[in-house]
N, C-alpha and C positions, 0 to 999 in steps of 0.2 A: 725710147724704151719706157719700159712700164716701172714702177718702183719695187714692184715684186719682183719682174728679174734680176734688181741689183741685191734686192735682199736674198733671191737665191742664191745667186752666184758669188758673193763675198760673204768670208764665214766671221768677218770680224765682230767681237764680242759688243754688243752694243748699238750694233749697227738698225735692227729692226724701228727698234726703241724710239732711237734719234729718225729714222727716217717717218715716221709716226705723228711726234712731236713735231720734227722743222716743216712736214706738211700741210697739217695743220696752225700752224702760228702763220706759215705762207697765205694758207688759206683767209683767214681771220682779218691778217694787214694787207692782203690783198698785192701780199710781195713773190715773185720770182725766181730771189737767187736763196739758197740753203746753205749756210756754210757750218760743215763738219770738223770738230780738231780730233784728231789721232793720238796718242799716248808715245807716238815718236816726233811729235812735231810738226807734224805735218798736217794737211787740211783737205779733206775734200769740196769743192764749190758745187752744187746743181743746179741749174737752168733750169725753172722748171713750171709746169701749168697745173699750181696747185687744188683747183677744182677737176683737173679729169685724171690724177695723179703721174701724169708724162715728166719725163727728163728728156728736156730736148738737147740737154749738153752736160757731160762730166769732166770736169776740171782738177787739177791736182794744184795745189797751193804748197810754196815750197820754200826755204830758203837755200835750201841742197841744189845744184843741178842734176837734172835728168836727161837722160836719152830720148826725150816725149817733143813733140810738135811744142813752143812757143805763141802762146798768144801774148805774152805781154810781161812786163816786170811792172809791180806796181811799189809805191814806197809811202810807207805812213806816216803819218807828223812824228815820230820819233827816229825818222831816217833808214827806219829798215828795209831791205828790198827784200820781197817774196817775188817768187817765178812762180808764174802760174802756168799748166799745161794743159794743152787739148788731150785731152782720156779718148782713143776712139775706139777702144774694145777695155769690156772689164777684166779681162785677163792677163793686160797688160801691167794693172796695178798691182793686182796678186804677183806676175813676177818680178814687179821693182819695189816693192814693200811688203811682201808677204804675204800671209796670211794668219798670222799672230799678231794682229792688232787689235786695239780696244779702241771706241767711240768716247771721248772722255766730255766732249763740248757738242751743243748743236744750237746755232740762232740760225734767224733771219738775215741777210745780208741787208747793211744800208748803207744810209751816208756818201761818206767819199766811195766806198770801194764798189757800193753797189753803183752808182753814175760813173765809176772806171771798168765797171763788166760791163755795163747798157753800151759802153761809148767802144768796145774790143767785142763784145761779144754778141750782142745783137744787133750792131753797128746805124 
């Protein structure tokens, strides 16, 4: 998908913005994964080829579970476990979290978590 239909189709406050920025710094570090935090906790990941601006995967980052496909649970040096899910339609997210959300965070994914996406998600 294009980054413009995710900015059509999710109304949440912030979201252009961050998608703009984590494009661009993907672009620059010549990185892949986007990771988005929410204002409920939660996180979106994108798979993504930041020189033609493609999502080739939407991931939901979570500590909650969901009713969503499983790609993986990942745990960070401080022992916490996030569930991450395969996103395969945007509408799915709007009905499991809304559409009253705010963009509060946007980096680049690295480090650990990004070599546990490469190793689950592009396999």
């Amino acid at each position: 998908m294009k980054v413009e239909e995710l900015i059509t189709n999710l109304p949440w406050i912030g979201l252009e913005e961050a998608l703009q920025y984590g494009f661009s710094e993907a672009e620059t570090l010549g990185k892949n994964f986007i990771g988005i935090t929410l204002d409920n906790g939660d996180g979106l990941i994108l798979y993504v080829n930041p020189f033609l601006n493609d999502i080739y995967k939407l991931l939901l980052m979570s500590k909650s579970k969901y009713n969503l496909p499983s790609i993986g649970v990942f745990s960070n040096f401080n022992g916490d476990k996030y569930f991450i899910y395969d996103v395969g339609d945007i509408s799915e997210l709007i009905n499991i979290l809304g559409s009253n959300l705010k963009v509060i965070y946007v980096e680049v994914i690295k480090n650990v978590l990004e070599d546990f996406l490469y190793q689950t998600v592009v396999g």
